[in-house]
NUTI-959231 format. One record per residue (C-alpha): residue in one letter; x, y, z; residue number from 0. Coordinates in Angstrom, 2 decimals, padded with zeros to 5 digits. Layout:
N
TIFI   guke         X         Y         Z   votor
TIFI      a         X         Y         Z     NUM
...
END
This chain:
387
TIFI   guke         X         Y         Z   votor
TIFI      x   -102.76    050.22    029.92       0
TIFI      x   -100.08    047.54    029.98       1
TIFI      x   -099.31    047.68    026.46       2
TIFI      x   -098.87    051.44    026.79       3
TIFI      x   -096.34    050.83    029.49       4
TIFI      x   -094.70    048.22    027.68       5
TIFI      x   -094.21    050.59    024.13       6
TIFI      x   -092.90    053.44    026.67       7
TIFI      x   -090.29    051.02    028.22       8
TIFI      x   -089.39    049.63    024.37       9
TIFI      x   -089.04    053.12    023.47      10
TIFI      x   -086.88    054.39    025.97      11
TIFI      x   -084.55    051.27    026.09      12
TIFI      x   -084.19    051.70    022.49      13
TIFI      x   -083.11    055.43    022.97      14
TIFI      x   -080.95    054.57    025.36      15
TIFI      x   -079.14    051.82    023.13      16
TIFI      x   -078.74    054.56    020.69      17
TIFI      x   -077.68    056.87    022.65      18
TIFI      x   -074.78    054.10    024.22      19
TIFI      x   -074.04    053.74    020.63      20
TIFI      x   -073.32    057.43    020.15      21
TIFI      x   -071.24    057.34    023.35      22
TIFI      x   -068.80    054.44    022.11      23
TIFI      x   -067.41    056.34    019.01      24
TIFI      x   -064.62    058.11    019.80      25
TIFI      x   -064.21    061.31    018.41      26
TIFI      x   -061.45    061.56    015.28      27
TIFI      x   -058.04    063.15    016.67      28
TIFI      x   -056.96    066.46    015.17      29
TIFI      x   -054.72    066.17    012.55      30
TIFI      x   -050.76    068.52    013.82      31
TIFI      x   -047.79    068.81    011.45      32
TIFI      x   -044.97    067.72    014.63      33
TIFI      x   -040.84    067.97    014.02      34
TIFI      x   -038.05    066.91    015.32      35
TIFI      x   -035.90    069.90    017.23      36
TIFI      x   -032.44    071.17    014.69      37
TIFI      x   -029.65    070.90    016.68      38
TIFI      x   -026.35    072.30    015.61      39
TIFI      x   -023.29    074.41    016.38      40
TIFI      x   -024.34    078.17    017.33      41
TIFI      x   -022.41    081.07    018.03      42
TIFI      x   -025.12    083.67    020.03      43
TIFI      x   -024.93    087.76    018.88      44
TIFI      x   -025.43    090.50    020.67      45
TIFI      x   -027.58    093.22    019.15      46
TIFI      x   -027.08    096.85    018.47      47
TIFI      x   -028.83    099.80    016.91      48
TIFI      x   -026.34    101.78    014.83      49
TIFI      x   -025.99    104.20    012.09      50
TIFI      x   -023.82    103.93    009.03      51
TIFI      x   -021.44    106.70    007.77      52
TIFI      x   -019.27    107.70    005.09      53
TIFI      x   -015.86    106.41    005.43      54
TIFI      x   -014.51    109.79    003.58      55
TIFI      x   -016.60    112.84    003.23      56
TIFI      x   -015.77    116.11    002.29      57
TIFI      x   -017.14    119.82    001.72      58
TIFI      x   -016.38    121.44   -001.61      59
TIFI      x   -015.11    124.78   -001.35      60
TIFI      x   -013.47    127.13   -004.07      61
TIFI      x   -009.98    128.23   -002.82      62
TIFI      x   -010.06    131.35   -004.67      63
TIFI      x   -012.88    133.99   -004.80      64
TIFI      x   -014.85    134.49   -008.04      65
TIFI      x   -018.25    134.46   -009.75      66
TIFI      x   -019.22    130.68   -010.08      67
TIFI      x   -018.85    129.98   -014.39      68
TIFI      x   -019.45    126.35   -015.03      69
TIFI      x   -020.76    123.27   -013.20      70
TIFI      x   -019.50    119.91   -014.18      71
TIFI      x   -021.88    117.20   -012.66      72
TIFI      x   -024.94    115.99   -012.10      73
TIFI      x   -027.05    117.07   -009.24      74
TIFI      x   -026.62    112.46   -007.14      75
TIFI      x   -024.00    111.48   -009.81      76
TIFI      x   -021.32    109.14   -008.94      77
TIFI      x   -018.09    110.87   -009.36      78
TIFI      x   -014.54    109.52   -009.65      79
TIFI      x   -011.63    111.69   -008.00      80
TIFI      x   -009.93    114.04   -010.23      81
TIFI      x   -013.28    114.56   -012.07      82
TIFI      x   -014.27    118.50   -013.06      83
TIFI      x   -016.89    120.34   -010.68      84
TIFI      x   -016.87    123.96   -010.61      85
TIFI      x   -014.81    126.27   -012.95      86
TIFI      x   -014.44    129.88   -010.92      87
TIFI      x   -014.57    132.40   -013.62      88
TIFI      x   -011.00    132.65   -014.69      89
TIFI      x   -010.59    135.65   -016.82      90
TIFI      x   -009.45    138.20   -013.58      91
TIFI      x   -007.01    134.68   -012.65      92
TIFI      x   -005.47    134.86   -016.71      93
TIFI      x   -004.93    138.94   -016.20      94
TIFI      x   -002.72    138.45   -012.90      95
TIFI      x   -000.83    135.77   -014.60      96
TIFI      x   -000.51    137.48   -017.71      97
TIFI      x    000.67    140.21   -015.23      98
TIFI      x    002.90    137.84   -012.97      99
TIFI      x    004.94    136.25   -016.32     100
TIFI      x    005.34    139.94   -017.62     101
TIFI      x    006.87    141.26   -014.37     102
TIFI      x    009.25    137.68   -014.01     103
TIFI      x    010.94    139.04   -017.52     104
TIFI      x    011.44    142.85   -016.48     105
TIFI      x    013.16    140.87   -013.31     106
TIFI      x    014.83    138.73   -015.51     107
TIFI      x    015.98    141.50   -017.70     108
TIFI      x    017.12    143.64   -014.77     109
TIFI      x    018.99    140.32   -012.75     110
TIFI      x    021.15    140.30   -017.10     111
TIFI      x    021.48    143.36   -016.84     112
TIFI      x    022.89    144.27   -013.20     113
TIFI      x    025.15    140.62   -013.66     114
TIFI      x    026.60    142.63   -016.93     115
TIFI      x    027.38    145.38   -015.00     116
TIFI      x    028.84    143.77   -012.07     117
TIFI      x    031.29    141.44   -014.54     118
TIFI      x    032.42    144.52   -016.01     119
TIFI      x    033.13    146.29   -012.90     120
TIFI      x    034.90    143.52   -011.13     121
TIFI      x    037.41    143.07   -014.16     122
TIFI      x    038.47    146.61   -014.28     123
TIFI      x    038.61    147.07   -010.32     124
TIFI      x    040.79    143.53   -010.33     125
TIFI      x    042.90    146.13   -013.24     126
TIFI      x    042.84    148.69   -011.11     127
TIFI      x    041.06    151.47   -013.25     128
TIFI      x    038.05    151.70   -010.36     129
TIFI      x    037.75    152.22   -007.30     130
TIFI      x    036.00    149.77   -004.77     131
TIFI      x    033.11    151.47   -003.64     132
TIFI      x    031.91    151.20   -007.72     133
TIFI      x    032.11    147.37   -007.45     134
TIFI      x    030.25    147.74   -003.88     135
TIFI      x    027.62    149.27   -005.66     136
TIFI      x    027.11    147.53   -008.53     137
TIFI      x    027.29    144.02   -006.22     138
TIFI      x    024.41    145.88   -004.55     139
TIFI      x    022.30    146.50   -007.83     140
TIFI      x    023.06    142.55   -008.85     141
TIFI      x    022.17    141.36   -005.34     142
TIFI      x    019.11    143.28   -005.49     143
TIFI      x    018.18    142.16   -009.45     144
TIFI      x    018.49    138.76   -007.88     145
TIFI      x    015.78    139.08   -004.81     146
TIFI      x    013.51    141.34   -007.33     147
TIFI      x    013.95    137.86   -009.52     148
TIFI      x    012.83    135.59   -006.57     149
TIFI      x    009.89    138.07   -005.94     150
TIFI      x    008.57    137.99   -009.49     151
TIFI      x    009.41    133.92   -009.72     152
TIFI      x    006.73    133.41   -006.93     153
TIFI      x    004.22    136.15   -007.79     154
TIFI      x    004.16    133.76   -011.32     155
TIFI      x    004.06    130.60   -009.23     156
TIFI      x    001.05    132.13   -006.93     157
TIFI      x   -000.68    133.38   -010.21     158
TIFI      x   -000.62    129.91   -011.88     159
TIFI      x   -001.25    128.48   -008.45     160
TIFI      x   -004.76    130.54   -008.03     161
TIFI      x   -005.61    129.52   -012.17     162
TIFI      x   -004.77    125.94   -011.35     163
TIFI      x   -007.37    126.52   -008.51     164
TIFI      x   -010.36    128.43   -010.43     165
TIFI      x   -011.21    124.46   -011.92     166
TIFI      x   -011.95    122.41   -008.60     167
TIFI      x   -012.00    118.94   -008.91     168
TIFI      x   -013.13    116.31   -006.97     169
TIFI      x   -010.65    115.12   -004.18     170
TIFI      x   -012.87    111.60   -003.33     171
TIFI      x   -014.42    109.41   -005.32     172
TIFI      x   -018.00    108.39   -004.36     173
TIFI      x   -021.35    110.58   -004.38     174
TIFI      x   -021.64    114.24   -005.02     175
TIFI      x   -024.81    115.94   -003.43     176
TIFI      x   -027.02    118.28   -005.50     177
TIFI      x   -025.34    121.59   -005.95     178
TIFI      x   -025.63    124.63   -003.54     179
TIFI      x   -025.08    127.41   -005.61     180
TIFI      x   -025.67    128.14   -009.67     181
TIFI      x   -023.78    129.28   -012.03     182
TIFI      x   -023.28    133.54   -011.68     183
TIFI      x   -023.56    133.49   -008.36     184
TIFI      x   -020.54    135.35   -006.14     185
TIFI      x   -018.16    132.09   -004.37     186
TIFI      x   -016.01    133.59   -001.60     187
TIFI      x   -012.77    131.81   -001.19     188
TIFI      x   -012.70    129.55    001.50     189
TIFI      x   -016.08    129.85    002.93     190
TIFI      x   -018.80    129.43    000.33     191
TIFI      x   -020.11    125.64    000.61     192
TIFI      x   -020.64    124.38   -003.00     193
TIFI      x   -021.66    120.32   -002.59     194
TIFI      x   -020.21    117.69   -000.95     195
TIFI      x   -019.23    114.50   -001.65     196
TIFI      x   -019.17    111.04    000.71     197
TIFI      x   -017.68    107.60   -000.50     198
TIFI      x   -019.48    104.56   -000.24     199
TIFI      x   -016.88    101.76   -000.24     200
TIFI      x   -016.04    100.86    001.64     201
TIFI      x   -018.58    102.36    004.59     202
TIFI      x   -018.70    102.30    008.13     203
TIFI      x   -021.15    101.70    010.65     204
TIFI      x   -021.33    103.37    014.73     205
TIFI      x   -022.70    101.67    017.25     206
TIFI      x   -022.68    102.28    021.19     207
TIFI      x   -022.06    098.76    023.63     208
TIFI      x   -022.22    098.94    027.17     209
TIFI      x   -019.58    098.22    029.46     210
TIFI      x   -020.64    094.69    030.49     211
TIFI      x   -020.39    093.59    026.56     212
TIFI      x   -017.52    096.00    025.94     213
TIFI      x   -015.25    093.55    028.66     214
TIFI      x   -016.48    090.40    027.05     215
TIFI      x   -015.29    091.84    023.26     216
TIFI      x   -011.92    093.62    025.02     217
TIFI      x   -011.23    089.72    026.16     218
TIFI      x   -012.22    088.26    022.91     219
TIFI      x   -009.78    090.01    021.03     220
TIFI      x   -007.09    089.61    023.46     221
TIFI      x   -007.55    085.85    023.03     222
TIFI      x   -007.43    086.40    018.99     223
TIFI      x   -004.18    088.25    019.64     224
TIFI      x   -005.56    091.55    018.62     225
TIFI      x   -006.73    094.90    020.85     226
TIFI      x   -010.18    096.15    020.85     227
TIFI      x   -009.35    099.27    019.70     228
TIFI      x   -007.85    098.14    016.49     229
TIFI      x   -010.42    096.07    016.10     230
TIFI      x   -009.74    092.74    017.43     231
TIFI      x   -010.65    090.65    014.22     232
TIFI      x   -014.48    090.43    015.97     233
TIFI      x   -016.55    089.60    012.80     234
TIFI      x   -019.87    090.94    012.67     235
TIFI      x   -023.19    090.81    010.04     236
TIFI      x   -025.45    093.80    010.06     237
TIFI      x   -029.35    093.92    009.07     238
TIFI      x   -030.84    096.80    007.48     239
TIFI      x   -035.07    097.31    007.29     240
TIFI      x   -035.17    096.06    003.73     241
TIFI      x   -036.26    092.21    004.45     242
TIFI      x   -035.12    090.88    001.08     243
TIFI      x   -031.49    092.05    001.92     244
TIFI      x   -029.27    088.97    003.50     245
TIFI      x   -026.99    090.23    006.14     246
TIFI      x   -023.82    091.99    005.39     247
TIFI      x   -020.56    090.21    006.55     248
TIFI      x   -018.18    093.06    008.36     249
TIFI      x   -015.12    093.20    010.74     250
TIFI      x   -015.06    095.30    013.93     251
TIFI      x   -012.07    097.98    013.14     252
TIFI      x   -012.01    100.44    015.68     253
TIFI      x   -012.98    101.33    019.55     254
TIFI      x   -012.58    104.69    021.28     255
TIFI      x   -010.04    105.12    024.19     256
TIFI      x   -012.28    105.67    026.61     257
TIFI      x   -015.82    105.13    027.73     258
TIFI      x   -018.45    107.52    028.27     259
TIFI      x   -018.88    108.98    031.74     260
TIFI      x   -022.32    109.56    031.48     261
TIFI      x   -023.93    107.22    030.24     262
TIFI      x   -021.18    104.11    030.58     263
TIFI      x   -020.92    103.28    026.74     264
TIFI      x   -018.08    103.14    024.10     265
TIFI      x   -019.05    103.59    020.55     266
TIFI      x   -017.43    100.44    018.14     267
TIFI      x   -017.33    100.85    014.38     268
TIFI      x   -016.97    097.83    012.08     269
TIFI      x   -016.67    098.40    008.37     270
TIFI      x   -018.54    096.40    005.79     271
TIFI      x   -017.34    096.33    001.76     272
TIFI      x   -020.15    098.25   -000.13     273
TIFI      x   -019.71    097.33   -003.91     274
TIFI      x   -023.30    097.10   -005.14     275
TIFI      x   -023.76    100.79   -002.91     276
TIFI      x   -026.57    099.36   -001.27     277
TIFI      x   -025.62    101.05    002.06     278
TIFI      x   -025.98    104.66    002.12     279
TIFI      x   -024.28    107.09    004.69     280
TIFI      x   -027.23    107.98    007.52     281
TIFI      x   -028.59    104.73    007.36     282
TIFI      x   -030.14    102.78    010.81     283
TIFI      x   -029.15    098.97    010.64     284
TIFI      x   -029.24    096.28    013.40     285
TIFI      x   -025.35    095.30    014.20     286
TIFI      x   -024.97    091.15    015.23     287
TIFI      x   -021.67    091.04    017.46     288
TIFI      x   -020.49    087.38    018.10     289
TIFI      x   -021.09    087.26    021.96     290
TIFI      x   -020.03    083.59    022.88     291
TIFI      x   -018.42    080.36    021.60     292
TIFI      x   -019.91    077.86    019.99     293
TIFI      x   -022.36    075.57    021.42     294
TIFI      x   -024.99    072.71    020.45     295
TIFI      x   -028.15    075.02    020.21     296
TIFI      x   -031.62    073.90    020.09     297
TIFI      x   -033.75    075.50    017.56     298
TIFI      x   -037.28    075.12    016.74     299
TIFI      x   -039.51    078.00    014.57     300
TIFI      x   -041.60    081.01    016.52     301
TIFI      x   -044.98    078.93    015.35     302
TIFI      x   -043.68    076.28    017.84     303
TIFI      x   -044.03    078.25    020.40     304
TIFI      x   -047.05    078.85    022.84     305
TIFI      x   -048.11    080.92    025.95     306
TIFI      x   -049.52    079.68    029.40     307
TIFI      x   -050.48    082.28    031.42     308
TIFI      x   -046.66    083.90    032.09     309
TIFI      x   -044.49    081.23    030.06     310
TIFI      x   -043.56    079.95    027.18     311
TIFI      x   -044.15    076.42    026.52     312
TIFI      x   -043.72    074.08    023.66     313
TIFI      x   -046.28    070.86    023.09     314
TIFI      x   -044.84    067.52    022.99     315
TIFI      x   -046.06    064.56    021.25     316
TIFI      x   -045.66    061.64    022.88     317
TIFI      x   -044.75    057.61    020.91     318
TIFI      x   -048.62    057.09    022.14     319
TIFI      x   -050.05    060.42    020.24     320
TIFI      x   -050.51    061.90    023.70     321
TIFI      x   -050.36    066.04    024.14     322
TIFI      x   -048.00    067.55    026.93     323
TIFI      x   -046.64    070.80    027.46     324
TIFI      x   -042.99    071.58    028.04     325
TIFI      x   -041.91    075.04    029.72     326
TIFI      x   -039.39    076.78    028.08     327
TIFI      x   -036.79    079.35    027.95     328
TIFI      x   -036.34    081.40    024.46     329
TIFI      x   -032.78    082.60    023.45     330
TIFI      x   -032.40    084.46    020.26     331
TIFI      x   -033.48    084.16    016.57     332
TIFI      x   -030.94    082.53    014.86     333
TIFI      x   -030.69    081.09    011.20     334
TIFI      x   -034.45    081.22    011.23     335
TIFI      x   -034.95    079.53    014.70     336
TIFI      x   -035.55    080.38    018.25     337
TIFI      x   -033.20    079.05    020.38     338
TIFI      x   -033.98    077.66    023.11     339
TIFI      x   -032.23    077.99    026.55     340
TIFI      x   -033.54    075.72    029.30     341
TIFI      x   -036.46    072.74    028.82     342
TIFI      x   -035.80    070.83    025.93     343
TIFI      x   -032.99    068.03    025.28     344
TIFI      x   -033.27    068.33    021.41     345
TIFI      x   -034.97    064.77    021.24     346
TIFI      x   -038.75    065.94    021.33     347
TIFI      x   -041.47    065.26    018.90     348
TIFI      x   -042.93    068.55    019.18     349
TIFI      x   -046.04    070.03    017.16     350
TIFI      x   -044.95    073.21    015.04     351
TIFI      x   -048.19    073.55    012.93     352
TIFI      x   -051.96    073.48    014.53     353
TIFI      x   -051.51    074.37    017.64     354
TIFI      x   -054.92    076.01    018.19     355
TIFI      x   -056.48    072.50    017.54     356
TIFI      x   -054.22    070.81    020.97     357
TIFI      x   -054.44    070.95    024.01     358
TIFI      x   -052.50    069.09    027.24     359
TIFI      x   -053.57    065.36    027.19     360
TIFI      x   -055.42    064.96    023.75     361
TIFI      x   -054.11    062.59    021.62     362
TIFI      x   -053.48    063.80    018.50     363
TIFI      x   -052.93    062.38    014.47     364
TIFI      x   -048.39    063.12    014.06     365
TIFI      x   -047.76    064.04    010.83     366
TIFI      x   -043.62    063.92    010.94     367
TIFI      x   -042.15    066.42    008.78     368
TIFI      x   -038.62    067.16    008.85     369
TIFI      x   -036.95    071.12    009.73     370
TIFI      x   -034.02    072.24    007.11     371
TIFI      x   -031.49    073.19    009.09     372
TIFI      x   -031.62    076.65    008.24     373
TIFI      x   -035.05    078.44    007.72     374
TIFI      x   -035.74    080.64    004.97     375
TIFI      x   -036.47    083.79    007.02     376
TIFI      x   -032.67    083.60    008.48     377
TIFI      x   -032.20    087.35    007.73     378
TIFI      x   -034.92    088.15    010.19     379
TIFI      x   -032.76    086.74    012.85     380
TIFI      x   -033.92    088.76    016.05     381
TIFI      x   -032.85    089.55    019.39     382
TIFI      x   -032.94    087.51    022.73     383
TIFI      x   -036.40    087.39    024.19     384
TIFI      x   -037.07    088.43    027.74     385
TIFI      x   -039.17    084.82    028.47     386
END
């Protein structure tokens, strides 16, 4: 019975012991990619929603009435001004000019003729071998040759004027919709739409700022010399849906003069050069509007970047490996980054990969790496957050 005791209490010391040795090793520390904040001179933008739009655009319409006889594009083409469109048929258009230069000679004969007669007359009543009322009269018939001359001058001028416009041409260069009518059909002068055309470069984009942001701009460009209405000289970049599209460079060029009573906007448009006609009139972009000086920003990527409960905070890795969390306030999305407003001093160790394996207080295995100072995924800059 005592030896049985004895094995038990050998048995459960050695458990124990083994157990104690299980006990002293620590467990391995997780293994986080940390960084060191990028620091460096930041302007902040304002965002916008806007639209773009032709800078020209026109409606094709024949100025003369006529069956529609020949169509001189393609239906999306690119067409340069001057180019041939429509030809009106012109056959009625070569009658009345035909018409028009055959009544200008009858004119032109009658105008020699009555300046004949009146030469004739005015010698022989200077002689004094007629009377005065003949050279009254035939003053008359020259005076009236002359107006029946002017008459048939701009009947010929309106005739060639309305065959000049039976071929219309383009009056823009850019991009000609499809066509509206075909060939045969009946174009009523002045009304009947045929196409249109809209240019494309440069191209303008309309946006809507409220009056808050509207001051700050006004006062910008004041301070550049310049008035917001004409501009100002505010540069801006604008980001359209396509992702693989880097943001296009522009200059605000015009304000309204007034803002809008109800609902306390003014719409801005800034123009952007277009050579590549990547930018199509219609078109939604997101406008970026310099809205401060520059300043040393902090900026560290979204992954950076966790929640507790109803903040933001950032983990910290102390010279000792030690976890701690860091409360934050986000700014916007600049070259790549977030910036951040309040709760860092840009001289952190902070983790920006594996933060599902941290948590406050654990130490943790740093592996440095450094940020480039501008992240690849700049174009996706995005607006300020609300945290």
């Amino acid at each position: 019975m005592t030896n049985r005791r004895l094995l038990s209490t050998g048995f459960l010391l050695s458990l124990l012991l083994a157990s104690g040795l299980v006990f002293a090793q620590d467990p391995p520390k997780p293994q986080v990619t940390v960084a060191k904040p990028v620091v460096r001179d930041v302007v902040d933008s304002d965002e916008f929603i806007g639209r773009f739009e032709a800078v020209d655009e026109v409606g094709i319409r024949s100025r003369v009435g006529g069956y529609l006889d020949e169509i001189g594009f393609t239906d999306g083409a690119l067409v340069n001004k001057g180019d041939k469109l429509f030809v009106i048929d012109q056959r009625p258009f070569k009658t009345a000019l035909d018409i028009a230069q055959s009544s200008m000679e009858v004119a032109q004969s009658a105008l020699d003729f009555a300046q004949t007669e009146f030469d004739r007359t005015e010698g022989l009543a200077k002689a004094g071998t007629l009377p005065t009322s003949t050279l009254d009269l035939r003053r008359r018939e020259l005076l009236s040759a002359q107006a029946n001359m002017r008459g048939a001058e701009a009947s010929l001028a309106r005739a060639k004027l309305d065959m000049q416009y039976t071929v219309i041409n383009a009056p823009l260069s850019g991009r000609i919709d499809r066509k509206l009518l075909s060939v045969g059909n009946l174009v009523t002068a002045d009304q009947t739409l045929l196409t249109t055309i809209v240019s494309l470069n440069p191209i303008d984009f309309y946006f809507d700022v409220d009056e808050r942001r509207l001051l700050s701009y006004a006062r910008e460009a004041r301070q550049k010399g310049g008035v917001l209405q004409e501009g100002g000289s505010l540069e801006v970049s604008v980001v359209i849906s396509d992702a693989t599209e880097k943001p296009f460079k522009g200059k605000l060029d015009f304000a309204e003069n007034r803002v809008d009573r109800e609902t306390g906007t003014m719409r801005l448009r800034a123009r952007f050069d277009n050579p590549d006609f990547v930018l199509q009139p219609g078109l939604f972009g997101r406008i970026l509007v310099e809205g401060s000086n520059h300043y040393q920003g902090i900026l560290i990527p979204d992954e950076a970047i966790g929640s507790d409960l109803d903040q933001r905070v950032v983990y910290v890795v102390g010279e000792d490996g030690l976890v701690s969390t860091k409360p934050v306030r986000l700014g916007p999305r600049l070259h790549g980054y977030r910036v951040i407003r309040e709760g860092m001093t840009g001289d952190e160790t902070i983790v920006v990969n594996g933060l599902m394996r941290i948590r406050p207080g654990v130490k943790v295995d740093p592996q440095m790496t450094e940020l480039p100072p501008e992240a690849q995924s700049a174009d996706a800059d995005a607006p300020e957050s609300g945290q």
